[in-house]
N, C-alpha and C positions, 0 to 999 in steps of 0.2 A: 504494500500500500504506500508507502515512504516513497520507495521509487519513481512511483506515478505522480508525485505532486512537487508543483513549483519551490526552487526556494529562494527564497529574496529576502536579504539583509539577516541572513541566519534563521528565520522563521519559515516554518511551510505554510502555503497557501491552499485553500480550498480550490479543485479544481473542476471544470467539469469533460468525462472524458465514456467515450463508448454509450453517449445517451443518458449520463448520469453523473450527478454530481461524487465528488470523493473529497470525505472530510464535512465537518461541517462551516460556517461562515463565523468565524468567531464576531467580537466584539459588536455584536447587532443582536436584535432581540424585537418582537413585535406585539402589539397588541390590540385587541377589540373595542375601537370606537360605538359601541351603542346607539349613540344619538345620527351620527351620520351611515352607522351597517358599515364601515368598512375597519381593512386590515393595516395600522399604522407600525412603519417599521421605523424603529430607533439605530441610530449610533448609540453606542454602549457607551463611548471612550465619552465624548463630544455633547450628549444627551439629543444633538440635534433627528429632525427628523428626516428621512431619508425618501420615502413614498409612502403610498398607501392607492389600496386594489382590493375589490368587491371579496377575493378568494382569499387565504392565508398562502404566505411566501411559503416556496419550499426552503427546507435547510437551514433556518432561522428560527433560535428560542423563544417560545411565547413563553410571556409572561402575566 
């Protein structure tokens, strides 16, 4: 699994490869807006907001 993923500034990156993600997306996390029905994803690091879509992200901690 190591093998198959990037690595950039000594850390490995989530990658997507053969139709499928490998690893998961660190430092992001997402969650349930109620009042507007959608999926809002966070930067973990940053707290900012990064998008948000009708479905839940794949590969991303909900919270």
């Amino acid at each position: 699994m190591i093998g198959s993923l990037f690595k950039l500034r000594g850390d490995y990156i989530a990658t997507n490869k053969d139709g499928g993600r490998v690893g998961a997306i660190k430092d992001r996390f997402q969650v349930f807006n109620p009042i507007t029905g959608l999926w809002v994803k966070f930067n973990a690091v940053t707290g900012k907001i990064m998008g948000s879509q009708k479905t839940k992200y794949r590969n991303v901690r909900v919270k």
